[in-house]
Structures are given as C-alpha cells and as structure tokens.
C-alpha positions, 0 to 999 in steps of 0.5 A, a space after each residue: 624962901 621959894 622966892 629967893 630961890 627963884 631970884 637966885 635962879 633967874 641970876 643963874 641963867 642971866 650969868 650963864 647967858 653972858 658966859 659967867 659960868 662960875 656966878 651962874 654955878 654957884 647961884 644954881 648951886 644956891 638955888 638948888 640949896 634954898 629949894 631942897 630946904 623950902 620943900 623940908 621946911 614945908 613937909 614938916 609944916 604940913 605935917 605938923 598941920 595934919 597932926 594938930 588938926 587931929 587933936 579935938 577942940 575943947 568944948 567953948 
C-alpha cells in the first residue's frame, strides 16, 4: 500500500511539472488517502503484534 501511495505521488509531481494541476491534485489527494490508511493499517498491526506476543506459549 506505501508503495501505491508513493507511485501515486511521483504522478503528482510530474503532472504538476507539466502544469496538469487537476491530475496532480487528485493523484496527491490520492496519495494523501492511501498513506493515512497504511499508517492505520500498521498501528493496529503493531499493536495486534504486542498484544499477541504477550500471550505464553503452551508447554511442547
């Protein structure tokens, strides 16, 4: 997901480059979106992690 959201910003620029200021607006807007919800995505991942790894394993 990081990495659409980087390839989403690299658009951005080279639209705002050229002078495409719509595409390179919504391409940011875009980018914008999909980093907020890797950066969600990740927190409940690292906290799932911590809160799993708490747990004791079981005697083999």
């Amino acid at each position: 997901m990081l990495r659409w959201a980087v390839i989403f910003l690299i658009i951005a620029l080279i639209a705002a480059v050229f002078g495409f200021g719509g595409i390179a607006d919504a391409a940011a807007g875009i980018a914008k979106i999909l980093f907020f919800v890797f950066l969600v995505v990740f927190v409940i991942s690292l906290i799932a992690g911590l809160v799993q790894g708490k747990k004791k394993q079981p005697p083999v």
